[in-house]
C-alpha positions in Angstrom: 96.1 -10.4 21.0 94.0 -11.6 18.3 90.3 -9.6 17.8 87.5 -11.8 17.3 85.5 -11.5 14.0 82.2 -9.4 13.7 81.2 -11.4 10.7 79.4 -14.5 10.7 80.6 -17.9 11.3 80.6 -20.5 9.0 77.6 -22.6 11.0 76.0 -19.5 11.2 76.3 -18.6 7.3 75.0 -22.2 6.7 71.8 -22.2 8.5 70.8 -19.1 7.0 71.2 -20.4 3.7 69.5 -23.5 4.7 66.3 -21.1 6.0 63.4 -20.8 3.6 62.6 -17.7 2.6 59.3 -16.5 4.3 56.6 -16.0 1.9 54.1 -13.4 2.6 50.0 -15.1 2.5 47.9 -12.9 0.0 45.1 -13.1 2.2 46.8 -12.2 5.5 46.1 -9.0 7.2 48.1 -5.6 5.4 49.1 -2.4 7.1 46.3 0.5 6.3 48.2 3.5 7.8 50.8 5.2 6.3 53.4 7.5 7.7 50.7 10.9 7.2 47.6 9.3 5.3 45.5 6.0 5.5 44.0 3.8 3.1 40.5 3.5 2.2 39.1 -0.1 1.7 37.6 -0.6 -2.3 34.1 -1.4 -0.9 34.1 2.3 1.0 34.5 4.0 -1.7 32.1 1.9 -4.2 29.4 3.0 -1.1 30.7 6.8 -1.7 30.3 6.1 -5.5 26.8 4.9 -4.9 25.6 7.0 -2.6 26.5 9.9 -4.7 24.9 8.5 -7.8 21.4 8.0 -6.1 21.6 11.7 -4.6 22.3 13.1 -8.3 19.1 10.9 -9.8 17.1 12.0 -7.1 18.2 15.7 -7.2 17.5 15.7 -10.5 13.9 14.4 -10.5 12.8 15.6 -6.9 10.0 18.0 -8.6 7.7 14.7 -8.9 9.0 13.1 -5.9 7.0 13.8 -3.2 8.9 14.5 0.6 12.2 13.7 -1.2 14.7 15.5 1.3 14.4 12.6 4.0 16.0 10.6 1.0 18.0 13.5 0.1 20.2 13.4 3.0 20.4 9.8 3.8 22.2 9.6 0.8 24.4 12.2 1.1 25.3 10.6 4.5 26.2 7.3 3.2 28.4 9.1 0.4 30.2 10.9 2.9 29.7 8.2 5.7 33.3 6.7 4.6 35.1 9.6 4.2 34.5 10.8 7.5 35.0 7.6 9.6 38.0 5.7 7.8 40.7 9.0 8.5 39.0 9.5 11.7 39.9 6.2 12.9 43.4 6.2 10.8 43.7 9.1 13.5 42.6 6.9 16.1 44.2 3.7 15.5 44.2 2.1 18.5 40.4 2.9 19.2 39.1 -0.4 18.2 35.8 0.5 18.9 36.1 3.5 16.5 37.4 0.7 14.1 35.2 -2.0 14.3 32.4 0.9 13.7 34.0 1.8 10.6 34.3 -1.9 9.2 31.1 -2.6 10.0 29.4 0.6 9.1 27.9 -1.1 5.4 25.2 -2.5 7.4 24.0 1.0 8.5 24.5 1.8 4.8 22.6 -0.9 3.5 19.7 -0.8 6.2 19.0 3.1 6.3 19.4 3.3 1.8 16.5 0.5 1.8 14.1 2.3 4.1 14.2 5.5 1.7 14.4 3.8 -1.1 11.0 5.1 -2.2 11.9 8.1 -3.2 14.4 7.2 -5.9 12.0 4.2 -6.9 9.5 7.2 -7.6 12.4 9.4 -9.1 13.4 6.9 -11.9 9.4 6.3 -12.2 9.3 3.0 -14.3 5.9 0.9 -13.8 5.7 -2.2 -12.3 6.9 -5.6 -14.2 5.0 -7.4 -12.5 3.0 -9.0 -15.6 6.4 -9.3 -17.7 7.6 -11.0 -14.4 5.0 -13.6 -14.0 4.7 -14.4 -18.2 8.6 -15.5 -17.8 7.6 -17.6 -15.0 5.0 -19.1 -16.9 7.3 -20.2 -20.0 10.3 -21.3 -18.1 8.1 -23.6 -15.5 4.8 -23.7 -16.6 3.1 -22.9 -13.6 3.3 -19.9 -11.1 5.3 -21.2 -8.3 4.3 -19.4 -5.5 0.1 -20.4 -6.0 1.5 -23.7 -6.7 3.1 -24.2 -3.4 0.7 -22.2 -1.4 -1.6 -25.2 -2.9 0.4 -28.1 -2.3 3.1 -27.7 0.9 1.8 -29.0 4.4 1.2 -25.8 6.8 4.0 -27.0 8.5 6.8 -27.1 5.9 5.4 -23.1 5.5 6.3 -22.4 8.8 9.6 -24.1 8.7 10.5 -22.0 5.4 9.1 -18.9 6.3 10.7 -19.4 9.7 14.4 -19.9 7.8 13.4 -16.6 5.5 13.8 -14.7 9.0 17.4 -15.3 9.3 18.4 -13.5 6.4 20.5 -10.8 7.7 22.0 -13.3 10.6 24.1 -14.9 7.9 26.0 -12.3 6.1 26.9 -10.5 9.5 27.8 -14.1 11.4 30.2 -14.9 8.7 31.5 -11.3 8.7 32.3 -11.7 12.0 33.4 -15.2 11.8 36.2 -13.5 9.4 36.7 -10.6 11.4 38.0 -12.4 14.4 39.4 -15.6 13.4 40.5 -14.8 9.3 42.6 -12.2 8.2 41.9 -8.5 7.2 42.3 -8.8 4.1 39.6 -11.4 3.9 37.0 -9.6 5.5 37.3 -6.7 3.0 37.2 -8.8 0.6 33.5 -10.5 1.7 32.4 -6.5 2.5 33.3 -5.6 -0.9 31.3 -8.4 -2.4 28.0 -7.5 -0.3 28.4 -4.0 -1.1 29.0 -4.8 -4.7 25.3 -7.1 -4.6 24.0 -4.5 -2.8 24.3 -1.7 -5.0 23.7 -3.6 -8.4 20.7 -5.0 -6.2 18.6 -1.6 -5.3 19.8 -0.3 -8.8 17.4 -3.5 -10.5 14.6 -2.3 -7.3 14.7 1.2 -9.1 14.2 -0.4 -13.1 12.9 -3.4 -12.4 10.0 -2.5 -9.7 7.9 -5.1 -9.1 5.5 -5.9 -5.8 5.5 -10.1 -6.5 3.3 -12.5 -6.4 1.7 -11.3 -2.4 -0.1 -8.3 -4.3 -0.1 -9.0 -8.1 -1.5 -12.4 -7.6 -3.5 -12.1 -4.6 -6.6 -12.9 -5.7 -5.6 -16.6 -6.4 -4.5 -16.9 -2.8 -6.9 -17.9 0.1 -6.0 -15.6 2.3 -2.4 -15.4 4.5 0.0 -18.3 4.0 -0.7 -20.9 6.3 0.9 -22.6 9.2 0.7 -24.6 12.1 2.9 -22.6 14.1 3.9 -19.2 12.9 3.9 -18.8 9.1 0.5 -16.7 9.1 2.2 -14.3 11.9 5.1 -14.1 9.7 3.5 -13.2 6.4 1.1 -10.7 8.1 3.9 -8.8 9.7 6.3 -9.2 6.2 3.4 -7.1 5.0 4.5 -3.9 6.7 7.3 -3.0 5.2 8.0 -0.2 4.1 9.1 -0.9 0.9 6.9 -3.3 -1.8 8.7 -2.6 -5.2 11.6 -4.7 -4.0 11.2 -7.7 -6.3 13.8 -8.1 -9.0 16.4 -9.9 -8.3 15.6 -11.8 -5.1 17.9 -10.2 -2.4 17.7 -12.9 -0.4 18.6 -15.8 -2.8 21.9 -13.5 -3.5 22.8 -12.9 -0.5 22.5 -16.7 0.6 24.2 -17.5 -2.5 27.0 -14.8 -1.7 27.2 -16.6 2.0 27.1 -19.9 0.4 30.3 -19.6 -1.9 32.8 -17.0 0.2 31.9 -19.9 3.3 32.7 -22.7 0.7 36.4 -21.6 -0.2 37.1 -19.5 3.3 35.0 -21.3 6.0 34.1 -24.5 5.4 32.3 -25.2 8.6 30.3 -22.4 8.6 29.1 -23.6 5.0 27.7 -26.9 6.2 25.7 -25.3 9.0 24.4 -22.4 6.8 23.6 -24.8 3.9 20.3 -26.4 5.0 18.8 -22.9 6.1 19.2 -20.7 3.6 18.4 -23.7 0.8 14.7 -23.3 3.1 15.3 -19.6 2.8 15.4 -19.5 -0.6 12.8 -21.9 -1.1 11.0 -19.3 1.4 10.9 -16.6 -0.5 8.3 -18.4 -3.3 6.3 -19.9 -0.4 6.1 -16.5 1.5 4.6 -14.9 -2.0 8.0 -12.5 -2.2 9.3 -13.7 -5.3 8.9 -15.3 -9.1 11.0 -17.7 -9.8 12.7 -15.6 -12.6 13.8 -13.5 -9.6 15.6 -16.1 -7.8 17.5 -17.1 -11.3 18.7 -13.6 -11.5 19.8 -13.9 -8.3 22.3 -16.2 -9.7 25.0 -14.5 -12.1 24.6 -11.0 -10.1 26.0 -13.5 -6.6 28.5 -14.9 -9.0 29.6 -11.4 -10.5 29.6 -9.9 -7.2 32.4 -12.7 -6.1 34.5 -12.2 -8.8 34.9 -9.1 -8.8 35.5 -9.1 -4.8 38.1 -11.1 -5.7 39.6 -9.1 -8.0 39.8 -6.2 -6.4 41.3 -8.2 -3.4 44.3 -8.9 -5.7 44.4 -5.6 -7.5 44.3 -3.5 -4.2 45.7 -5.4 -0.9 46.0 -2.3 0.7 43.5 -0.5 -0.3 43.5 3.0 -2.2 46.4 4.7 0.1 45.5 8.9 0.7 48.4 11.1 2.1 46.8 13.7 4.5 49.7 16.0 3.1 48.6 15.4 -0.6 44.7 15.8 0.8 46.1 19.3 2.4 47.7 20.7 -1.0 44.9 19.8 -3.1 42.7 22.0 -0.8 45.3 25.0 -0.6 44.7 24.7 -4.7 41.3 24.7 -4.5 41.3 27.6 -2.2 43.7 29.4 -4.1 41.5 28.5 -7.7 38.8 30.0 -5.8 40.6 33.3 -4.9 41.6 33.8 -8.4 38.1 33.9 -9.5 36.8 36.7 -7.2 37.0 39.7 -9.2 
C-alpha cells in the first residue's frame, strides 16, 4: 500500500510562494516584557535623568534656599517614580490599571515638578530678564504686544482668547489618549517622549531665563485687569494665583500647542483640524492675558521642533525600549554588596 506524503503539494508549495511576505509597521505596538526583565520606555528614563539633575542643583545650593526639602523630595520621587512603577507593572502585566498608571504617570511628573519649582528657581539664583525680554520685543516688532492688544482687541475677543488659554492641558492629554486607544504603542511613547523632552528643556530656560512677563513688569501701563464681556477679568484675576511667576521664557503653552499641532498633523489628522482654531486663540492668549513677550512665543518655536525630532529619533533608535533583565539587575546588586563587604575592615 502506498503512504501518503508529509510534504507539501505542489498547489500548496505554489500559494506560499505566491504569499507576500508580511512586513512588520515601525509604528505598531512591540513586546516590552522579556522572559525575566522589562523594558523601560526612553521618555522614563529622560524623567529619571531629570529629576536627578534638579535634586543635585538643589542639594548643592539648599544653604540659600529657603524650605527646600518640600522640593527636595518631589524630585527625588519623580527620579525614582519610573523605576518603581514600570517593573512593578512588568510584574503585573495584565493589571491594566497598574499600566495605564505608569504610561500616564508624566503628567504627575510634570504637574507636582512645576509647583516646587521655586526652590530650584531660587537655587540657580539668576535675576529676572524681564528688561532684556521686553528690549528684544521692542526691536523685532516695534511695539510691546501685550499693552498693544490690551489697547486695541474688543473685550469680547479677550474673553474668547483667554477662554482658549484654559484648555491648555486638555490638548496634550486628549491626543495622548486619542493614541493610546486607537494608535499603536509605539506611537504613544513616541508623543510622551516628545512632551517630556519640551518639558524638561522647558523648566531648565524657567530656572536661567526667569522672567515674570509683561502682567507684573509692565503693569503700570495696564488699566487695571484685562477686560471682558464675559469672563476674561475672572480669568486673569484667578491666573494671578499661581504659585509660580518666574515662568516666562519660552512660552509653555505656545510649545506645547505647537507640539499638539505637528504629532496631530502626521498621526491624527482629524484631531489637528479641531485643535487648530483653539490653540492658534491660545497662543494668541498668552500675549492678550499679559503671560508672555513675544520673543517668548518665538522660542517656543525651535525647542517644539527639537523636541519632535528627537522623539522621533529615539522612536527609531529604540522600538522597544531600553530592555533590563531582572537576573542581570540581581548580579549587579550581589556585586555591589560584595564591593561593600570588601571594604569593611
Amino acid at each position: 500500500m502506498r503512504r501518503k506524503s508529509r510534504g507539501k503539494g505542489v498547489e500548496a508549495v505554489k500559494r506560499d510562494a505566491m504569499t507576500p511576505p508580511v512586513v512588520p509597521d515601525p509604528g505598531a505596538a512591540v513586546p516590552r516584557t522579556v522572559e525575566d526583565g522589562f523594558a523601560f520606555r526612553p521618555w522614563e528614563l529622560i524623567v529619571t535623568a531629570a529629576g536627578a539633575l534638579a535634586l543635585t542643583v538643589l542639594l548643592w545650593s539648599r544653604d540659600r534656599v529657603a524650605n527646600w526639602e518640600g522640593a527636595a523630595l518631589v524630585y527625588a520621587m519623580v527620579a525614582i517614580g519610573p523605576l518603581v512603577l514600570r517593573p512593578l507593572q512588568a510584574r503585573f502585566p495584565r493589571n491594566l490599571l497598574l499600566r495605564f498608571l505608569a504610561d500616564f504617570s508624566p503628567i504627575a511628573y510634570v504637574v507636582i515638578v512645576y509647583l516646587q519649582l521655586n526652590p530650584l528657581l531660587d537655587a540657580v539664583g539668576l535675576p529676572l530678564a524681564d528688561a532684556r525680554l521686553a528690549a528684544i520685543d521692542q526691536r523685532i516688532f516695534g511695539t510691546q504686544l501685550s499693552i498693544w492688544m490690551d489697547r486695541n482687541l474688543h473685550p469680547l475677543a479677550m474673553d474668547v482668547l483667554l477662554g482658549a488659554y484654559t484648555t491648555y492641558f486638555f490638548w496634550p492629554v486628549a491626543l495622548g489618549l486619542l493614541l493610546y486607544v486607537r494608535g499603536p504603542e509605539g506611537r504613544f511613547d513616541e508623543w510622551v517622549t516628545a512632551l517630556v523632552i519640551f518639558y524638561a528643556v522647558n523648566y531648565v530656560f524657567y530656572a536661567y531665563v526667569p522672567a515674570m512677563g509683561p502682567r507684573y513688569y509692565q503693569a503700570a501701563y495696564f488699566d487695571g485687569p484685562v477686560q471682558g464681556w464675559l469672563w476674561a477679568t475672572e480669568l486673569d484675576l484667578l491666573f494671578r494665583t499661581s504659585p509660580l511667576a518666574r515662568d516666562c521664557f519660552p512660552s509653555g503653552h505656545t510649545g506645547i500647542s505647537l507640539l499638539v499641532l505637528g504629532f496631530s498633523w502626521r498621526h491624527a489628522r482629524r484631531f489637528f483640524w479641531v485643535a487648530l482654531p483653539v490653540l492658534v486663540c491660545l497662543i494668541l492668549g498668552t500675549l492678550a492675558g499679559r503671560f508672555h513677550y513675544g520673543i517668548d512665543l518665538l522660542a517656543a518655536v525651535p525647542l517644539s521642533a527639537t523636541s519632535l525630532a528627537l522623539a522621533a529619533a529615539l522612536a527609531r533608535r529604540l522600538p522597544e525600549g531600553v530592555r533590563v533583565s531582572r537576573t542581570q539587575v540581581a548580579a549587579s546588586f550581589r556585586r555591589l554588596l560584595a564591593e561593600r563587604d570588601s571594604l569593611r575592615p
